[in-house]
VEXKOLRO-639393 format. One line per field, with one value per residue: x, y, z of N, C-alpha, C in turn; residue number from 0; residue in one letter. Coordinates in steps of 0.05 Angstrom, whole numbers. Layout:
N
nX: [X; ...]
nY: [Y; ...]
nZ: [Z; ...]
caX: [X; ...]
caY: [Y; ...]
caZ: [Z; ...]
cX: [X; ...]
cY: [Y; ...]
cZ: [Z; ...]
rogu: [NUM; ...]
vexke: [a; ...]
END
This chain:
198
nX: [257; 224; 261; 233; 182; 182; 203; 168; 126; 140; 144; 92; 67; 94; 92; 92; 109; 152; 213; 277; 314; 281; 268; 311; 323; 284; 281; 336; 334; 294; 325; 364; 341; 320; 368; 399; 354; 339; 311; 332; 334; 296; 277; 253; 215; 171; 202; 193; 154; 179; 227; 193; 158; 199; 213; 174; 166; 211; 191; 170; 126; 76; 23; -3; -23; -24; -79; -97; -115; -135; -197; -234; -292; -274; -227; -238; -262; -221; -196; -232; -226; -172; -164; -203; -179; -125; -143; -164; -132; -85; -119; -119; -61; -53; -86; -57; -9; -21; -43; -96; -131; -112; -105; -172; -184; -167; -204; -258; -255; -246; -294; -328; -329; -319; -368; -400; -385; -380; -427; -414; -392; -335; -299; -231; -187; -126; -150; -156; -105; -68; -80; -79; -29; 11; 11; 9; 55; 103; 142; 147; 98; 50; 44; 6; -63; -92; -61; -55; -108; -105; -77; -84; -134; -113; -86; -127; -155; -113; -109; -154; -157; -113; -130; -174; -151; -109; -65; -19; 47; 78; 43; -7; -32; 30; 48; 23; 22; 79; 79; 49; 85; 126; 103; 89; 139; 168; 136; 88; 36; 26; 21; -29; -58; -65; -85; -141; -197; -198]
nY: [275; 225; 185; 193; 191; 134; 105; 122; 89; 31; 41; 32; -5; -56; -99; -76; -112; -141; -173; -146; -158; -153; -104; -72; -104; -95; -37; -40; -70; -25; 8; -12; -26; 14; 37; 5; -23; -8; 17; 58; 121; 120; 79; 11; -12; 6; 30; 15; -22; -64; -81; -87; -138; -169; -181; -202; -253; -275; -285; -244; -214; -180; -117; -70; -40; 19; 41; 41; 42; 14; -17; 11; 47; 101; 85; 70; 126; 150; 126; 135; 181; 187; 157; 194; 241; 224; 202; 242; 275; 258; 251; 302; 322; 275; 304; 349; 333; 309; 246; 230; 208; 150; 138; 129; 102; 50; 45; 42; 4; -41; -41; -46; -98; -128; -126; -142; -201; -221; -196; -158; -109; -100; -52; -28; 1; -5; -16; 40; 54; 34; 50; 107; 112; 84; 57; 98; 121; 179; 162; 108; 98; 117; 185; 207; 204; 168; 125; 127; 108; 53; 35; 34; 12; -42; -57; -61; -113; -153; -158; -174; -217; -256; -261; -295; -340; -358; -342; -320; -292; -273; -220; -199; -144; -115; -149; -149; -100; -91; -118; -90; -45; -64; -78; -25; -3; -36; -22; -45; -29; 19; -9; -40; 9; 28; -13; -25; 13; 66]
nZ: [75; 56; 73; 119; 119; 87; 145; 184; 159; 165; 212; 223; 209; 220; 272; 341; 368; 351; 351; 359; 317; 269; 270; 260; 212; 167; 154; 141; 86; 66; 43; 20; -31; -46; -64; -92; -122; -183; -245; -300; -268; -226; -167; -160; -132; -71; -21; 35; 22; 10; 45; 90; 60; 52; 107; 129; 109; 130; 178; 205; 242; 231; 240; 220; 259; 265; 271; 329; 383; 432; 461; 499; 506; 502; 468; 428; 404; 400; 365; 318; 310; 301; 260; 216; 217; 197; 144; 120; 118; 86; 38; 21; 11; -28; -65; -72; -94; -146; -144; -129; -160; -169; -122; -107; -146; -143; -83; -106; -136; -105; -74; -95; -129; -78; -64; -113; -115; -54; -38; 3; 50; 81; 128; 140; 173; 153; 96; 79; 89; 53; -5; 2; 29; 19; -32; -67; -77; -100; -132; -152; -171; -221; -260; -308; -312; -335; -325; -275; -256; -274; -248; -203; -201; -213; -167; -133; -155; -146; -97; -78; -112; -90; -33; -51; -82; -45; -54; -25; -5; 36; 49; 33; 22; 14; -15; -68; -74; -84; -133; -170; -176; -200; -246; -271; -265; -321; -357; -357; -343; -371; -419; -408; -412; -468; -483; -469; -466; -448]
caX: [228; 220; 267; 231; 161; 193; 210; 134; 104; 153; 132; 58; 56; 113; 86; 113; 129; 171; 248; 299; 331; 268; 268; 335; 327; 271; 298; 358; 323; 285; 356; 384; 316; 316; 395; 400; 341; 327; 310; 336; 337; 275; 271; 232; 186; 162; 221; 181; 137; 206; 239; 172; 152; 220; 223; 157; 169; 227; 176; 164; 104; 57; 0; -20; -37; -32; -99; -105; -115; -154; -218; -251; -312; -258; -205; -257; -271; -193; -192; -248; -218; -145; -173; -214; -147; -112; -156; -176; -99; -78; -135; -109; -41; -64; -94; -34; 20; -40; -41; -115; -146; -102; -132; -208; -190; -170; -219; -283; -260; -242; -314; -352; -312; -325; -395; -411; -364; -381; -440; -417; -369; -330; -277; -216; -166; -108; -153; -152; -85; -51; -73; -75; 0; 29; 2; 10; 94; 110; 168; 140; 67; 44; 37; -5; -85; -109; -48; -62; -138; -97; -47; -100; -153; -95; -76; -147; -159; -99; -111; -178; -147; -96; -141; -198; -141; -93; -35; -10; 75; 72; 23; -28; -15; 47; 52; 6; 50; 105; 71; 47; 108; 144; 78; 90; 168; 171; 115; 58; 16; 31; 10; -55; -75; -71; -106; -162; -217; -201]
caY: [271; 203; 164; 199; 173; 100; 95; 122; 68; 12; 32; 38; -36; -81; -111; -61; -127; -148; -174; -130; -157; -151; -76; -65; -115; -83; -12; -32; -80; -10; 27; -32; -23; 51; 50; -15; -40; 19; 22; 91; 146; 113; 59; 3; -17; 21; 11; 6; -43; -94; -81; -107; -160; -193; -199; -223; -281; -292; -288; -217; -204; -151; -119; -58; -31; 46; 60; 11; 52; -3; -31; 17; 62; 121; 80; 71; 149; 165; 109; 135; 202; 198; 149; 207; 262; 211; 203; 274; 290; 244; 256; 330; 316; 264; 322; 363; 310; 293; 223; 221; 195; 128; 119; 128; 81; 29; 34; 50; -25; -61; -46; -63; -128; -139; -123; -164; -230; -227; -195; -143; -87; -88; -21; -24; 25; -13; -13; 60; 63; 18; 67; 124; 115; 64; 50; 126; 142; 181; 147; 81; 102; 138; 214; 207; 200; 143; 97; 116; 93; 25; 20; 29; -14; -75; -60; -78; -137; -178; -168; -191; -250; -261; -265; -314; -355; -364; -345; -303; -303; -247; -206; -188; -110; -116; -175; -133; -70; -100; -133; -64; -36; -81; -65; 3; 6; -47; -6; -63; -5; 35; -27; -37; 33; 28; -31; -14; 35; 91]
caZ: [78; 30; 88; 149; 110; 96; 170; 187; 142; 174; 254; 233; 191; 234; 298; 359; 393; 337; 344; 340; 291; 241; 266; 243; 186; 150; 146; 121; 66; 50; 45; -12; -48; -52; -76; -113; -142; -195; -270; -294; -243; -206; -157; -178; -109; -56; -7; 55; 25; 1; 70; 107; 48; 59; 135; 134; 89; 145; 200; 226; 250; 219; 253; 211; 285; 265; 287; 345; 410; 462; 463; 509; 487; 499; 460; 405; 397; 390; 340; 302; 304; 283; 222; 208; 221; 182; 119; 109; 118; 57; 19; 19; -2; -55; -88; -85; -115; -158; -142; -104; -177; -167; -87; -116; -163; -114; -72; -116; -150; -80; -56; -130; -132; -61; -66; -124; -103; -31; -18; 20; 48; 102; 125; 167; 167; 127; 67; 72; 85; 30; -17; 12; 39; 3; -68; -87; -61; -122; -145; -150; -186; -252; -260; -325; -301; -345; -319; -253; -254; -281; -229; -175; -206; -213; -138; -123; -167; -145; -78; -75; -124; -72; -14; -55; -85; -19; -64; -4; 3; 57; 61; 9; 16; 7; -39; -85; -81; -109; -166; -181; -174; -229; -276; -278; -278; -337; -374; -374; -336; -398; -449; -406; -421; -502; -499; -453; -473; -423]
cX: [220; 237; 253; 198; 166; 189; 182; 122; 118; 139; 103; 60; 65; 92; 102; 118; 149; 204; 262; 311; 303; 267; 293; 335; 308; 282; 315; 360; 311; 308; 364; 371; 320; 344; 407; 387; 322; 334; 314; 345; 320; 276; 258; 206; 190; 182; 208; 164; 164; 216; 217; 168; 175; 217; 195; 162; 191; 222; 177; 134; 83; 37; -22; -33; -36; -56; -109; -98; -123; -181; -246; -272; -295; -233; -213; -254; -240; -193; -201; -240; -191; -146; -181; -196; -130; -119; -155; -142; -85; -93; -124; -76; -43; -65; -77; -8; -1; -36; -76; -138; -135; -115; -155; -211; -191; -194; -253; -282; -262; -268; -333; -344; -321; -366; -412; -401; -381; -410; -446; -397; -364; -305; -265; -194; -153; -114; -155; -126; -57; -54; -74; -48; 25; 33; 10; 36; 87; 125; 163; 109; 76; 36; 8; -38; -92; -89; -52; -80; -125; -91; -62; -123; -142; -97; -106; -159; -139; -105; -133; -172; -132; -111; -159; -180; -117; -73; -20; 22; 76; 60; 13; -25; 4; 58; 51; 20; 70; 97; 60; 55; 124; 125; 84; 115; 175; 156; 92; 23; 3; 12; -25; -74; -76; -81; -137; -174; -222; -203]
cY: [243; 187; 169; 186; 140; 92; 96; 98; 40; 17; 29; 6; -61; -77; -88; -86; -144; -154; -156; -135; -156; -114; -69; -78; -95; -47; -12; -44; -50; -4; 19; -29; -6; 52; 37; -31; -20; 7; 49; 102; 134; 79; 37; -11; -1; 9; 8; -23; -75; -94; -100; -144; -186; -204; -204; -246; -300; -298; -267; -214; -183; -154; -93; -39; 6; 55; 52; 24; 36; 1; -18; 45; 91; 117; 82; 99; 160; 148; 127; 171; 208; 175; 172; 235; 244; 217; 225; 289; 275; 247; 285; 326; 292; 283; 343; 366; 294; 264; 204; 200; 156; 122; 118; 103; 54; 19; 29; 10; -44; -64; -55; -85; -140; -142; -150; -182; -238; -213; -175; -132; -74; -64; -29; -4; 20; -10; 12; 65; 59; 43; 94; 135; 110; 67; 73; 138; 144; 174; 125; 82; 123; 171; 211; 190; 173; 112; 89; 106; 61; 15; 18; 7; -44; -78; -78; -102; -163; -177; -182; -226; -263; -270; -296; -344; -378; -367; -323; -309; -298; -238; -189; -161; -112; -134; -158; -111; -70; -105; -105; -48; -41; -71; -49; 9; -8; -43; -37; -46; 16; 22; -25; -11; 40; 12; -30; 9; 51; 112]
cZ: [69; 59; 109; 137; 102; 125; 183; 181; 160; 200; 242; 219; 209; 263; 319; 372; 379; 342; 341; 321; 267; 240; 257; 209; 158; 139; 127; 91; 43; 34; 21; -29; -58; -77; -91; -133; -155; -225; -272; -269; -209; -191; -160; -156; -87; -26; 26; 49; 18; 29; 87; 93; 52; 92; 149; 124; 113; 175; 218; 221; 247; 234; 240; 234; 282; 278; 317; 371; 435; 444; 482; 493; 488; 478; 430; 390; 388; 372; 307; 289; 298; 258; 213; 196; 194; 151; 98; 96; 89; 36; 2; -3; -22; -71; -91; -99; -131; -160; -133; -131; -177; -139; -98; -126; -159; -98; -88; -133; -129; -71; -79; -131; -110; -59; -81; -119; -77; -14; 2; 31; 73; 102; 148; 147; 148; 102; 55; 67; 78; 4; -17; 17; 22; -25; -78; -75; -97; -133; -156; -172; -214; -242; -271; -312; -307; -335; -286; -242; -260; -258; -203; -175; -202; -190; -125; -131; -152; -122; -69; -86; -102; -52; -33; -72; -65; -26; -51; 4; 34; 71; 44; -3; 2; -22; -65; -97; -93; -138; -185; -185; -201; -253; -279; -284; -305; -351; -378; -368; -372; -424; -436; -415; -454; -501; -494; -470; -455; -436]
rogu: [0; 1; 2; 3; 4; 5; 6; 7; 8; 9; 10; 11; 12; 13; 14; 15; 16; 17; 18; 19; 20; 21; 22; 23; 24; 25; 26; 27; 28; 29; 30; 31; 32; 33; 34; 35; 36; 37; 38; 39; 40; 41; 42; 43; 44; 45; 46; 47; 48; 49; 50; 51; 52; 53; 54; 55; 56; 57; 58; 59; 60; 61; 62; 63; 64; 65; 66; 67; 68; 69; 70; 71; 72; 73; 74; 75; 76; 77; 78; 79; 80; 81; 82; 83; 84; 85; 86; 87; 88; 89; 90; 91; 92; 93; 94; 95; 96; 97; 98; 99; 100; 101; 102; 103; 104; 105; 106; 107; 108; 109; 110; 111; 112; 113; 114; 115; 116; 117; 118; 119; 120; 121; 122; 123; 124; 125; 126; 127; 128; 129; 130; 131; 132; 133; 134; 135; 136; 137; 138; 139; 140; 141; 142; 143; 144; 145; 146; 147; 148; 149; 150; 151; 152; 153; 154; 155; 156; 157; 158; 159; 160; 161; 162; 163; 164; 165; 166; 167; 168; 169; 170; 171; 172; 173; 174; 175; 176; 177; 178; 179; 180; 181; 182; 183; 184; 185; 186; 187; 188; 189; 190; 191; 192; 193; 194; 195; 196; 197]
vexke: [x; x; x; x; x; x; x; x; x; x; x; x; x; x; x; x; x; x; x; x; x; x; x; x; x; x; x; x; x; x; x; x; x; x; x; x; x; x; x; x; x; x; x; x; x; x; x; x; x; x; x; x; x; x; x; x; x; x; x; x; x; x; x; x; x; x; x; x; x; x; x; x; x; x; x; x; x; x; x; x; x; x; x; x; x; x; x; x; x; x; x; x; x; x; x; x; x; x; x; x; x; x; x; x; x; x; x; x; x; x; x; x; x; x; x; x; x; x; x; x; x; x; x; x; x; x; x; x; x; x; x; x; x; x; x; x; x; x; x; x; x; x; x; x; x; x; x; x; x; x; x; x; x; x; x; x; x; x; x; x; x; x; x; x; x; x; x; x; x; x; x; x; x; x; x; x; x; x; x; x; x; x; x; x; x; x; x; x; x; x; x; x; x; x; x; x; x; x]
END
C-alpha cells in the first residue's frame, strides 16, 4: 500500500511529458530513501517527495497536473468535481490515521499569513494536496497533536518564506517537505513544542 501510494504521488506531481529517464529515476530515488536514509526503524523524508526533489534539481519537469482535465466549461466541472471527490476523500482518512489536525494546521496558517502579507487568498488544488497527501504520510509526521499543529504550521511558514525570499532549490512543496521531515526525525518538532505555549 505505502509503495502503490509513493508511485500515486510521483504520476500525479512529475510532468506526464517527462523523460523517461526522470520516470524511472525518481522512483528509484524514492526506493534508496525509503531503505537507506532512516533514523531508527523510520525513514527520515517522505520518499516520494526526495525521489521528485532530486530529479527536479536535475531538470525534470513538475506540473502538479492531478486535477488538470482541459479548459472547457465541461473540463472545468470534472475538475471542480474530482478536487471535491478528492478532498472530502482525504479529509476522511486524515481523521482515521488521526493526522487531519496537522492539514488544518497548514492550511488555517498558509491563508492567515497569506492574508495578512499579501492581501489576499488565492486556492489551487496543490495547496490542498501538499498537505492533505504529502505533509501527513505517517511515517514521516508526528502522532502526538500539539507537534502536529507544529509540523503543519512550519510546513506553512517556510513555504511562504521560500516563495517571498526566492530561496527555491526545487520546488517549494517539496523543498519544504523535506525540511520538515529532518525537524521532526531529529526532534526539533519535539523542542518547538516545550518551548511554545501550546
Amino acid at each position: 500500500l505505502a509503495a502503490l501510494d509513493t508511485g500515486l504521488v510521483i504520476a500525479f506531481v512529475l510532468a506526464p511529458s517527462s523523460p523517461l529517464i526522470y520516470k524511472l529515476a525518481t522512483p528509484i530515488l524514492a526506493i534508496v530513501s525509503k531503505h537507506f536514509l532512516k533514523r531508527g526503524n523510520r525513514h527520515i523524508f517522505n520518499p516520494a517527495a526526495f525521489g521528485l526533489f532530486l530529479t527536479v534539481l536535475f531538470g525534470a519537469p513538475i506540473s502538479w497536473w492531478v486535477n488538470s482535465t482541459g479548459t472547457t466549461r465541461f473540463g472545468n466541472f470534472i475538475t471542480m468535481l474530482t478536487d471535491a471527490v478528492l478532498i472530502i476523500g482525504m479529509l476522511f482518512i486524515l481523521m482515521k490515521i488521526r493526522r487531519l489536525r496537522m492539514a488544518l494546521s497548514f492550511l488555517i496558517t498558509f491563508f492567515l499569513i497569506r492574508l495578512l502579507v499579501y492581501q489576499e487568498v488565492n486556492l489551487w488544488f496543490s495547496l490542498f494536496f501538499f498537505p492533505l497527501v504529502m505533509l501527513s504520510e505517517p511515517m514521516t509526521s508526528p502522532v502526538d497533536f500539539k507537534e502536529q499543529f507544529v509540523y503543519g504550521a512550519l510546513g506553512a511558514i517556510l513555504i511562504i518564506f521560500a516563495g517571498f525570499s526566492s530561496l527555491i532549490l526545487s520546488d517549494s512543496f517539496l523543498q519544504t517537505l523535506l525540511i520538515v521531515n529532518l525537524s521532526f526525525s531529529f526532534g526539533a518538532i519535539k523542542k518547538l513544542v516545550k518551548v511554545l505555549p501550546l
